[in-house]
C-alpha positions in Angstrom: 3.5 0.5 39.4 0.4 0.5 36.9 0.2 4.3 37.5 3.5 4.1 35.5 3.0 2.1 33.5 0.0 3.9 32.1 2.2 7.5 32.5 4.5 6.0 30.0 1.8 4.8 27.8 0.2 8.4 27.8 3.7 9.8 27.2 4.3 7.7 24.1 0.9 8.5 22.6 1.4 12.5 23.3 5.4 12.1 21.8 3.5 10.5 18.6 0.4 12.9 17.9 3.2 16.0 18.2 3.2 18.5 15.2 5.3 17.7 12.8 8.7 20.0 12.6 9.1 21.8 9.7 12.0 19.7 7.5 14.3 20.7 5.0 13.0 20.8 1.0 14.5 17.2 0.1 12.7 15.0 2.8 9.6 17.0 2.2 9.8 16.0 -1.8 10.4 13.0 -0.4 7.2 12.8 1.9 5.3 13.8 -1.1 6.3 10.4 -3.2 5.1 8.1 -0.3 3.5 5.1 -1.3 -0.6 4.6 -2.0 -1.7 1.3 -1.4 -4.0 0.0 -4.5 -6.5 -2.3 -5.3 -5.4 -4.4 -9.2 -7.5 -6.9 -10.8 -6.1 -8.7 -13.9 -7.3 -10.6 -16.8 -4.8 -13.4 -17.7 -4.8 -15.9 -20.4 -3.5 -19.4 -20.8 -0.4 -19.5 -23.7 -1.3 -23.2 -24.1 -4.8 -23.1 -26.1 -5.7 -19.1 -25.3 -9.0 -20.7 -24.0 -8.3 -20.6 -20.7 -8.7 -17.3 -18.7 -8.3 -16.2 -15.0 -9.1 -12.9 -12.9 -6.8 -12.2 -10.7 -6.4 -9.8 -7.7 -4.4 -8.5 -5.1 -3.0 -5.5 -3.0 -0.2 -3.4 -4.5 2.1 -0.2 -3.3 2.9 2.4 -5.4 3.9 6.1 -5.8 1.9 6.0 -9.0 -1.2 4.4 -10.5 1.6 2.6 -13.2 4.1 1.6 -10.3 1.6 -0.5 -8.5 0.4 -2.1 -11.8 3.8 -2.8 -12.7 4.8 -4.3 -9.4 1.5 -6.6 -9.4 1.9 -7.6 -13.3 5.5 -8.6 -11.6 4.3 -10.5 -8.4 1.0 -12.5 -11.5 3.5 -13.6 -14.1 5.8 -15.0 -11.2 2.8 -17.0 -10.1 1.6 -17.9 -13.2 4.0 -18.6 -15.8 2.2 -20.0 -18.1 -0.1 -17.6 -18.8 -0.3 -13.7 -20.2 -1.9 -10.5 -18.6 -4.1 -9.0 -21.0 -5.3 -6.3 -18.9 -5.4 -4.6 -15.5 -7.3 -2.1 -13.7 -6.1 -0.2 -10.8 -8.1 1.4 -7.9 -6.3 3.8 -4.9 -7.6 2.7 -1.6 -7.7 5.2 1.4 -6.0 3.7 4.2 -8.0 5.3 7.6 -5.0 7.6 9.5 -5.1 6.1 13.4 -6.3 9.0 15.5 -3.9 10.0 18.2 -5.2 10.0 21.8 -8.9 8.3 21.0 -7.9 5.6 23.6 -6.6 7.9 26.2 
């Protein structure tokens, strides 16, 4: 039964690494605009006194540089609505590919 087990593991893991098929033009446009994972800090500041200011940071997805900054300027003035962003600065992040069969 574990021989099995571990057949169908091996299986899986071959079924995955496969070369990808050649696809029609639209889903390969649409493989092109996959989403980058960035890293955005922000500079806020209070809208009480103006005195006050915060750096902020988080993770954000993005097709562009400006998508991500504008989905984490989103996710910041949700959080903190009393404050303004003055500024952000965006960083792409290279997420490591899993390798296919290393644990075989």
């Amino acid at each position: 039964m574990n021989l099995i087990i571990k057949a169908v593991a091996v299986l899986a893991l071959a079924m995955q690494c496969q070369a990808p098929q050649a696809a029609p033009a639209i889903f390969a446009a649409q493989a092109a605009r996959t989403n980058t994972l960035y890293a955005v800090s922000g500079i806020l500041r209070s809208k009480a006194d103006g005195a006050v200011i915060k750096l902020v940071q988080g993770l954000a997805y993005g097709v562009t540089r400006d998508d991500a900054v504008e989905a984490f300027s989103r996710d910041v003035l949700t959080k903190y609505k009393t404050y303004t962003l003055i500024d952000t600065v965006a960083t792409s992040l290279m997420v490591p590919k899993p390798v296919c069969g290393e644990s075989i």
